[in-house]
N, C-alpha and C positions, 0 to 999 in steps of 0.2 A: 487092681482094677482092670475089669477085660475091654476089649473095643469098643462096646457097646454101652458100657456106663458111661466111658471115658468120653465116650462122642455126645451124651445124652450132656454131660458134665459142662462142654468146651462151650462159648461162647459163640455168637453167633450164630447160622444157619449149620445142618448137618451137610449140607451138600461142598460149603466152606472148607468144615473137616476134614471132609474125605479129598478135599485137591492140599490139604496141607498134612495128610498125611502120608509119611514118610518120612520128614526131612528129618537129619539125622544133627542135632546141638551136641556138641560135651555136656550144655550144661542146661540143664531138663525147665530151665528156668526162662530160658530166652524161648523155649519151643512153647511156654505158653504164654508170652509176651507177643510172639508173632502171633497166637490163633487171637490174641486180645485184640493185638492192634490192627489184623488185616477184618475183623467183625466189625471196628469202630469204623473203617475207611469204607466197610461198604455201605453202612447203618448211614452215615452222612457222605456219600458219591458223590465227588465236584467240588467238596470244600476241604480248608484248610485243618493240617493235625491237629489245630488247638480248639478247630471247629468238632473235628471228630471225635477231639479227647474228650472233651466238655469241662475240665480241671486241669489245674496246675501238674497235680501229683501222676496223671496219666501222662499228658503230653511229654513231660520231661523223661518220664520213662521210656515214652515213644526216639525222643530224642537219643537217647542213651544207646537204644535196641539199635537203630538205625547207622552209630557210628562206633558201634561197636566192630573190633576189628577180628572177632571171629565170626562174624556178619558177614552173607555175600549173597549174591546174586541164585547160585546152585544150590547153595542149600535153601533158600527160600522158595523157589520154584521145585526142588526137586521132590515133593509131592504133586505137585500139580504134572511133572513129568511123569511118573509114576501113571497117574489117571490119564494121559494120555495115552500111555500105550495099552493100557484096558481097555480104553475106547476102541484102538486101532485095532485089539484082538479079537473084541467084539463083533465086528464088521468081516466084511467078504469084500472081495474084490481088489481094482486099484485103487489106492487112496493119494491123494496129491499133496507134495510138501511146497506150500510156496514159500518162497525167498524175495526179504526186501530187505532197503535200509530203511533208516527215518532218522531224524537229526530233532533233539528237543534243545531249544534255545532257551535262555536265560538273560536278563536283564540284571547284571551285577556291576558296581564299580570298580570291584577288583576280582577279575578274569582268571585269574591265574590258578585258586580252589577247583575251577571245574573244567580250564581247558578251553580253549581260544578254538572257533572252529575255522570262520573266514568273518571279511568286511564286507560291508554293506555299503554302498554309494549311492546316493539318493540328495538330490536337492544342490542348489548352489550358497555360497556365502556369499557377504557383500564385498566381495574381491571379483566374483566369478568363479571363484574354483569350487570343485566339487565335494561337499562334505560327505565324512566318511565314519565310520564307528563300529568298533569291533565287536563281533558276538562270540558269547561263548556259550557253550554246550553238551550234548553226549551223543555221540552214536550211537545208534541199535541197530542191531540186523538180526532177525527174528524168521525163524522156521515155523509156519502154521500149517499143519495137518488139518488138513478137510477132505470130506467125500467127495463124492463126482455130480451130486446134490448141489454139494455147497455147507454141510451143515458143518462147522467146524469143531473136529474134535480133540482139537489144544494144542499148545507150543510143543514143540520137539528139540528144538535147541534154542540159545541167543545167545548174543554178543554184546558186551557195550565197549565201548573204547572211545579216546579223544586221540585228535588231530596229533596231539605232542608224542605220541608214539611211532607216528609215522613220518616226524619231521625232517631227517635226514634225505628221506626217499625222493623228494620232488628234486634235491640238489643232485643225485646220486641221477639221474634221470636225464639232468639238463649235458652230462659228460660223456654216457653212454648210448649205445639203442634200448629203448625203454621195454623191450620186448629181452633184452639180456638182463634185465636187471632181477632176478631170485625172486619167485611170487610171494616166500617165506617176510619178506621182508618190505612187501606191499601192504595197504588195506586191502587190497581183494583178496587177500590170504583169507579172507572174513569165510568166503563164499564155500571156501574147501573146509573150511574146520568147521559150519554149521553145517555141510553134507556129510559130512563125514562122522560126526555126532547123533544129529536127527536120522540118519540109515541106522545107527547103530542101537542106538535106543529104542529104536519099532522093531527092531530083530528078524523082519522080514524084508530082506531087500527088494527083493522083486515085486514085492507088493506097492512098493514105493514108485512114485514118479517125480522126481523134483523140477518145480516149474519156477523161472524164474525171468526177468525182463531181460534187454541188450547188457546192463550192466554186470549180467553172467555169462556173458561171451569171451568165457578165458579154456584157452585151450588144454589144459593142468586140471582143470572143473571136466572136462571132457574126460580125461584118464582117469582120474579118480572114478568117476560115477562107473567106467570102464573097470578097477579093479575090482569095486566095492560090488560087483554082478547086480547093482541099481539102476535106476531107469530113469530119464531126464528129455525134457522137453523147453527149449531156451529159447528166446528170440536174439538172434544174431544182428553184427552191425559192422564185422570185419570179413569181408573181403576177403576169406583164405585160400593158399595154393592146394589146386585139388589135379587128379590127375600123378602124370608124373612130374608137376613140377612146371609146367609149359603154358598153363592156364590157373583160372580161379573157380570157384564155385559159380561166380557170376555168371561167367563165357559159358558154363555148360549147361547153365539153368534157363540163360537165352534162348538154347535151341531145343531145350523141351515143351512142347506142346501144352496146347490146354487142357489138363483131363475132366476138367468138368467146373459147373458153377454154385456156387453157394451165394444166398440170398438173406443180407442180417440187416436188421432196422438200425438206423444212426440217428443222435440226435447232436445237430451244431450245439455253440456257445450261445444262445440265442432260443434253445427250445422247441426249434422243431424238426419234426422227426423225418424223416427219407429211409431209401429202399436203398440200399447198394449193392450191387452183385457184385461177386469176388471170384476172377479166374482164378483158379488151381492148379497148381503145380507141383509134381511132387518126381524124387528120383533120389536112390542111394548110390551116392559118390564117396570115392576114397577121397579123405578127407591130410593133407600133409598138414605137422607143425610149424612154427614160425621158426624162419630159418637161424637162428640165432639159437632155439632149443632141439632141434631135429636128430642129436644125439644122443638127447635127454630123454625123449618121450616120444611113443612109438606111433606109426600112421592108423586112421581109424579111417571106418566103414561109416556112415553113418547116412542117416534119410532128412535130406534138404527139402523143406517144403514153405513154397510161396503163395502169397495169398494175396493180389490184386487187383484193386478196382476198377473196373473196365473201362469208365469214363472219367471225366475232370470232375468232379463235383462244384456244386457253387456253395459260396461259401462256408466249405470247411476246408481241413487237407484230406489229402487224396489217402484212401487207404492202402496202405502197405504194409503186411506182416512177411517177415523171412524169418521161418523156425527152422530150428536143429533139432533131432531125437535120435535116438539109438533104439527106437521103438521100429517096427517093419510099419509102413504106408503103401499100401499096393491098389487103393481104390479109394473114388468119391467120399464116401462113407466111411474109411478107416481117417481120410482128410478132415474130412468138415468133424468127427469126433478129437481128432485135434486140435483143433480152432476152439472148440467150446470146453476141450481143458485150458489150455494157455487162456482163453477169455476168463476161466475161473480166477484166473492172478490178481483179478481185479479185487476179492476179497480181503486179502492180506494189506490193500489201502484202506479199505474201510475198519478193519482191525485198529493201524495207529493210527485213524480221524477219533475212532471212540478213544483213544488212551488220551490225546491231545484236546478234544472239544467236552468229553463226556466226565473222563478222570481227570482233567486239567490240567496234568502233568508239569505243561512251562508256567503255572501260576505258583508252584511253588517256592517258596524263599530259605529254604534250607543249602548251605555255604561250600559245600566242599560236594565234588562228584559222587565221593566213599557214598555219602549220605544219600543223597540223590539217586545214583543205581539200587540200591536197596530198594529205596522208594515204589522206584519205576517196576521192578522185579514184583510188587505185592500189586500194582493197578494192572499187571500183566494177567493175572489173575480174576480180578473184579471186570477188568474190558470184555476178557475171553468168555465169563459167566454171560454179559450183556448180549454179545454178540451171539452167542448158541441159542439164546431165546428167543432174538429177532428170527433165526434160521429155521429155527423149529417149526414157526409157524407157517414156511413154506415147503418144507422138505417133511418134516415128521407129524402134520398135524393130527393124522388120528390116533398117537399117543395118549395111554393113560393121562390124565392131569394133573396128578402125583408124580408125575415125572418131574415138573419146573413147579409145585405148590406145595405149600402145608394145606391140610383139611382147614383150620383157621381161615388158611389166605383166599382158599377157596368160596367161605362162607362168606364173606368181609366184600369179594367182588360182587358176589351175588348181590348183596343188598348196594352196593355202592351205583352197581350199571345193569342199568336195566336189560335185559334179552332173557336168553334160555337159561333156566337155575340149572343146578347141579345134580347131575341125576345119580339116581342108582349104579347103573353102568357106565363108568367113566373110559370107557376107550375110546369113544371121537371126542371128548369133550375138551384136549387140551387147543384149538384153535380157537374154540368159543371164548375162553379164559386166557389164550395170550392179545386176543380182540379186545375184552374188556377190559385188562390189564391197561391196554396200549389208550381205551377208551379217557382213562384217568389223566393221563397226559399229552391229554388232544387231538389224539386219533378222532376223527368223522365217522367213522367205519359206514360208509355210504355202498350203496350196490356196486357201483363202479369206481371205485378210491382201491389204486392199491395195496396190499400186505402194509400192515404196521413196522416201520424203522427206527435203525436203533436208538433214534432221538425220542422219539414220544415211549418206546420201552424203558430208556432211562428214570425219563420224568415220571411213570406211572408205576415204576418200582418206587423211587424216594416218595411220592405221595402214600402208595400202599402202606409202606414202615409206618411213617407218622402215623396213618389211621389206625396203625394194629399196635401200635404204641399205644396213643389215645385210648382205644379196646381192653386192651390190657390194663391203664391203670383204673378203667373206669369198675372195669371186673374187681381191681382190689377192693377201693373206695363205696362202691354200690355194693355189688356181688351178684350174682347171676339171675 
């Protein structure tokens, strides 16, 4: 059977297929249990496996695939890796890998299947003392490739891991300077093993720029990006010795001037929005390691750039960004396009809100991590479909509409939401149809309402299936 039957054959959407082709099973049998099960999970999005399964005889199988211990995380995603770097070769220019964590919590009696992450303290007893109760969880640290757009074009690496492997490290910490303690042997070890994976899998370093918050301000993450001839842009939160040794980056960033202002809208907690202007500052300092590894790992060059707000604001806090890059910044304009990569970072939260609010993720009741990472590894997949379609409709909208539809889904919006039908020449028409789409699950689409978000694209996929469900059995039953 060639690719082309076999994709015609697989269950689900073809678009499905092709992120789930590649991975590579022993046993040809589990590879079409995944294309079953990861079709069932998008077909019912937000509900539970027994929801998705719809019978006894799927679910258990689903159960079985899941804790199956030639099951993992890379083989599941390692088509959807695959289509990522197709994506990325498709494309021109710089592309940006952002870096986060995110913690999915669980509500279990016994912690111990999935891994204790910390305690929560909330409320008093009728003693006075503060009651307390332990959560347990998974980490993920997740590498997502997107354009300078925005539009995201897929995971490049991840991580999952619990607390219990890094249990010794907080006592080992409390006897040494925690700056000696082996990065090998931290969790931020996280940060060097998904850069150093996601550069390798795009196969273009330089193309790359990995961007990530203060909690990648490790000076090891510096050197790496340094061997690997990749490119990185970080928000800083340490204080490092620059010079020879006799100051900090701070002392030398105090005495350079303001080279110019950049003007970005803010909105408080509260809704409304203000003007803040931001001095700039920017200057490349020889950068020392922490004295404790300074025979380890060698001194670096690197372009310090700050970003401050001129005034106190009311009622919010004051803006401050300090970025690190290995990139040259020699003018306004090389600044303020810095500002608006690292402001990109902000997409990779919206990424795990849809895995958490969209795919559910902590609603599910499945007992042991093994299972659970699997899990997480197939909505890794159905989140990142979600979120490219939200994108689309602001970065690529006069895209074919066969890019994100079936002719079907096409036809089915038409008669569902009223606007412009579906013409002959479909190359502006995918905004009109991710509008419609969005129209299903409550989008206004009003003159002045922003782009559709990835909550009413959600909603207006799960209603679409149902309709083309409906559609389709009506066509068996009637006929056309």
């Amino acid at each position: 059977m060639d690719a082309e039957q076999h994709r015609a054959k697989a269950p689900g959407p073809a678009w499905l297929h092709d992120e789930l082709d590649g991975h590579h099973f022993f046993d040809a049998r589990l590879a079409r249990r995944l294309e079953e099960l990861a079709a069932q999970l998008w077909e019912h999005r937000g509900h539970s496996i027994p929801m998705a399964c719809q019978d006894w005889a799927n679910t258990k199988a689903a159960y079985r695939f899941l804790s199956n211990e030639r099951v993992h995380e890379d083989l599941i995603l390692e088509g959807h890796f695959h289509a990522t770097r197709e994506r990325f070769n498709a494309t021109t220019g710089p592309i940006l890998i952002l870096h986060d964590t995110t913690m999915f919590s669980f509500q279990r009696d016994n912690q111990e299947p999935i891994g204790i992450t910390n305690k929560v303290y909330g409320g008093k007893d009728k003693n006075g003392r503060h009651k307390s109760r332990t959560q347990c969880g998974i980490q993920m640290h997740s590498s997502l490739a997107v354009t300078l757009e925005g539009l995201p074009l897929g995971l490049a690496a991840i991580k999952f891991w619990s607390r219990k492997e890094f249990k010794g490290c907080t006592a080992l910490k409390r006897k040494i300077n925690p700056t000696r303690v082996p990065i090998e042997t931290k969790e931020s070890f996280r940060w060097l093993d998904n850069l150093r994976r996601s550069t390798a899998l795009l196969g273009n370093a330089d193309r790359c720029v990995h961007v990530a918050d203060r909690e990648s301000d490790i000076y090891e993450l510096f050197c790496l990006a340094q061997t690997l001839n990749t490119h990185f842009l970080f928000r800083t939160c340490v204080d490092r010795l620059a010079g020879e040794g006799d100051h900090t980056v701070d002392d030398e960033m105090n005495e350079v001037r303001v080279r110019g202002l950049h003007r970005v809208e803010v909105c408080n907690r509260h809704g409304n929005v203000s003007t803040a202007a931001l001095e700039l500052r920017f200057k490349r300092i020889h950068l020392l390691p922490p004295i404790g590894k300074q025979a380890k790992y060698p001194e670096l060059n690197l372009t310090v750039l700050h970003a401050t707000e001129r005034d106190k604001p009311i009622g919010r806090e004051r803006i401050e960004w300090k970025l690190v890059t290995d990139l040259p910044v020699t003018s306004r304009t090389q600044a303020v396009e810095k500002l608006q990569w690292y402001a990109t970072r902000w997409k990779i939260e919206t990424f795990h809100k849809i895995m958490k609010s969209g795919c559910k993720v902590e609603q599910s009741k499945l007992r042991t991590s093994e299972r659970l990472v699997n899990l997480i590894a197939l909505y890794c997949i159905l989140g990142w479909r979600i979120f490219w379609m939200t994108m689309l409709q602001r970065t690529v909208s006069t895209a074919p509409a066969t890019l994100a539809f079936t002719t079907q889904e096409l036809t089915l919006l038409d008669r569902l939401v009223q606007g412009p039908e579906m013409r002959t020449d479909t190359s502006v028409d995918l905004s009109i149809y991710l509008c419609k789409l969005a129209c299903l699950g409550g989008y206004l689409a009003r003159t002045h309402d922003p782009p559709p978000g990835n909550i009413v694209i959600w909603r207006g996929l799960s209603r679409l299936h149902e309709i083309e469900l409906g559609y389709e059995l009506a066509l068996e039953i009637v006929g056309n």
